[in-house]
C-alpha positions as CSV (number, residue, x, y, z in Angstrom):
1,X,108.0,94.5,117.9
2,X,104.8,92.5,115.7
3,X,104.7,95.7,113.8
4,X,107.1,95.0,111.3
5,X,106.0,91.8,110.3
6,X,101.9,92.0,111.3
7,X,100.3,95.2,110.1
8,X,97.3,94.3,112.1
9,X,99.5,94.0,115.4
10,X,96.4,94.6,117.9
11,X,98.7,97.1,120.2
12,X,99.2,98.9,117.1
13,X,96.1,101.6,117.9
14,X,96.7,101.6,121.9
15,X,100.7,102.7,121.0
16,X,99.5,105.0,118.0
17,X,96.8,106.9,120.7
18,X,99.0,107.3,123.5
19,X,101.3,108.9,121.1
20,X,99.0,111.2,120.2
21,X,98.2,111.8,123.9
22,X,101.5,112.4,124.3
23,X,102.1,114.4,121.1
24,X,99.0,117.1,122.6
25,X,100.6,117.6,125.6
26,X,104.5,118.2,124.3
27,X,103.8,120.5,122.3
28,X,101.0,122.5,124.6
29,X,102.0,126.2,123.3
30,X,103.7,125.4,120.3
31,X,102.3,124.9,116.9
32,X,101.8,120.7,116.1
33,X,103.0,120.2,112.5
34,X,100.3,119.8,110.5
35,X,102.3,117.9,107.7
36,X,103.7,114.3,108.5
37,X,105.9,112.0,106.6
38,X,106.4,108.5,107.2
39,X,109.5,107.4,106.8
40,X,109.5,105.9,103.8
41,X,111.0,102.6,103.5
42,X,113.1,101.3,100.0
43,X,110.7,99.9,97.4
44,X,112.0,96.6,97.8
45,X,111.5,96.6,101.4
46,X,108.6,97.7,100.9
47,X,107.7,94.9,98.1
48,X,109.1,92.4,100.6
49,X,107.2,93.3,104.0
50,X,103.9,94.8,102.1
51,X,103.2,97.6,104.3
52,X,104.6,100.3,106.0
53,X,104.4,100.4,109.6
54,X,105.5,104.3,109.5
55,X,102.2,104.8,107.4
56,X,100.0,102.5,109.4
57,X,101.0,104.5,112.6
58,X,100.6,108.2,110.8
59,X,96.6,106.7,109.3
60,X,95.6,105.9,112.9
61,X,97.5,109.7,114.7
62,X,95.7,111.7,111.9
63,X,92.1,109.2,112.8
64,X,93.2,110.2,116.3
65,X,93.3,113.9,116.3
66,X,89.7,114.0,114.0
67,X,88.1,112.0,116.2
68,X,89.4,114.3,119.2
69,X,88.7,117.6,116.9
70,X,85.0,116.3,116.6
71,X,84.8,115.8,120.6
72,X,84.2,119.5,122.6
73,X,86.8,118.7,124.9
74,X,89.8,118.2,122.4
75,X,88.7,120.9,119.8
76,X,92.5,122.3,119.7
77,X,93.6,118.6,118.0
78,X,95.6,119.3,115.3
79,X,94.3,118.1,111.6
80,X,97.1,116.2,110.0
81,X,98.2,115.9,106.3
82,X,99.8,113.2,105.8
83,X,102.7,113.1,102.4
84,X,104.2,110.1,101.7
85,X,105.2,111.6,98.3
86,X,107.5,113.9,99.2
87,X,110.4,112.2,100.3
88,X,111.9,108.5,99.2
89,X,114.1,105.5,100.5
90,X,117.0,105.7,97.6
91,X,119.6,102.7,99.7
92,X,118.5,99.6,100.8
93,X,120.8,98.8,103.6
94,X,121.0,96.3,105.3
95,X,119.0,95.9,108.5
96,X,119.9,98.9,111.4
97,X,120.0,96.4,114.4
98,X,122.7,95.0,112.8
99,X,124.8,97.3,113.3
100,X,126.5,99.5,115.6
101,X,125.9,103.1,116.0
102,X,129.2,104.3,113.4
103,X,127.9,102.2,111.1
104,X,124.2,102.8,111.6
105,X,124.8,106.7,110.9
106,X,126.9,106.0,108.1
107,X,124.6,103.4,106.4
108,X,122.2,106.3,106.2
109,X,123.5,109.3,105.9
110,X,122.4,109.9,102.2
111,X,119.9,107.6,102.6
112,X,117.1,109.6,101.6
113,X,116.2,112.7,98.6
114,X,113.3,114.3,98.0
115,X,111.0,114.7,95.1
116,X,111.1,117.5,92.6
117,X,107.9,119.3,94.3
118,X,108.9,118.7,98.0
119,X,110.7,122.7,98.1
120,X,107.6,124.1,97.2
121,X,105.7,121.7,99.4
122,X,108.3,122.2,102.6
123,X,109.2,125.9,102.4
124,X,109.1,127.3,105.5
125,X,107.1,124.9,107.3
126,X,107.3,122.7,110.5
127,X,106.9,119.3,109.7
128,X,106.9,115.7,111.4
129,X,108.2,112.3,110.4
130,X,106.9,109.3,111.8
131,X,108.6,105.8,112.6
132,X,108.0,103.2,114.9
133,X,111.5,103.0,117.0
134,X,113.9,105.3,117.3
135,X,117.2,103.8,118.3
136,X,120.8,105.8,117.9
137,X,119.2,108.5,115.9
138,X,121.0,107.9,112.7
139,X,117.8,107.3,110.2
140,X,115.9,110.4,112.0
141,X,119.1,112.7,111.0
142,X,119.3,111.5,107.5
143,X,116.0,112.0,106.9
144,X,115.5,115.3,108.7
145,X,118.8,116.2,107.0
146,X,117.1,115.7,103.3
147,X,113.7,117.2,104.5
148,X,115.5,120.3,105.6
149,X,117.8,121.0,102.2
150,X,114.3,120.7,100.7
151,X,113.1,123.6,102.7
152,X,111.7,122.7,105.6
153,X,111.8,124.7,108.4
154,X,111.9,122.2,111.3
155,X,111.2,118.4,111.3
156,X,110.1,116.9,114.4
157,X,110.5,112.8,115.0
158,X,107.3,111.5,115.9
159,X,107.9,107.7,117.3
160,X,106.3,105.0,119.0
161,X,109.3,104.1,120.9
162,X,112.8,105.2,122.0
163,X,115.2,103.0,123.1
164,X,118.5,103.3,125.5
165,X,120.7,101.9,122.9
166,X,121.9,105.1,122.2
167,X,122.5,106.4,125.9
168,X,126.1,104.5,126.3
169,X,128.4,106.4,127.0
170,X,130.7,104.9,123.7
């Protein structure tokens, strides 16, 4: 995927609306988290790539929904906060698709912490994280795991893509 190294990737906004299509019509009776995380990457990947494609993708769902609020026929669009200060990177692993799935889970387990005013942020509420791919599941856990001992109620994985990897039968 371009993403990760071009964060003007033109199929960046066609993937990031269809999400949000397809976000609106998952939830359908059930409250859409209002807050979203990106999942936050280690500073020095961070430092190294320059952006944050998880951020990127969470700018352009939150431009989606407004823009669907403002029109008559979407007026139930959810208005997004987005935090990307209430939750941190604290390993910098190595990269995920190198490894297998034991490894993958274990790479990240403790992967992530949260910041001192993420409980009274999180308490009780429904939240989503965004990434771009979504392969054995291992980085999603981790991070739900930390968002959750912080309080959060729930914690939805919003992502652009999901991939098979993760369906063998290993």
């Amino acid at each position: 995927m371009r993403l990760k190294n071009d964060p003007y990737a033109a199929e960046i906004k066609q993937l990031s609306a269809l999400l949000a299509q397809r976000i609106i019509l998952s939830y359908q009776q059930a409250t859409i988290p209002q807050l979203v995380i990106p999942l936050p990457l280690h500073w020095r990947k961070m430092t190294q790539r320059g952006f944050n494609q998880s951020q990127i993708i969470s700018k352009l769902l939150a431009d989606y929904f407004l823009q669907q609020q403002t029109s008559a026929t979407h007026s139930d669009s959810p208005r997004i906060k987005i935090r990307n200060d209430l939750c941190y990177r604290i390993s910098n692993s190595q990269p995920q698709h190198t490894l297998d799935k034991k490894q993958r889970a274990k790479t990240v387990k403790k992967a992530f912490a949260t910041t001192p005013e993420a409980p009274s942020t999180l308490q009780g509420l429904s939240v989503a994280v965004v990434d771009d791919v979504v392969t054995t599941g291992a980085t999603a856990n981790a991070i739900a795991t930390a968002l959750r001992k912080a309080g959060a109620h729930q914690v939805d994985i919003w992502c652009l893509a999901r991939t098979g990897w993760n369906n063998s039968p290993q």
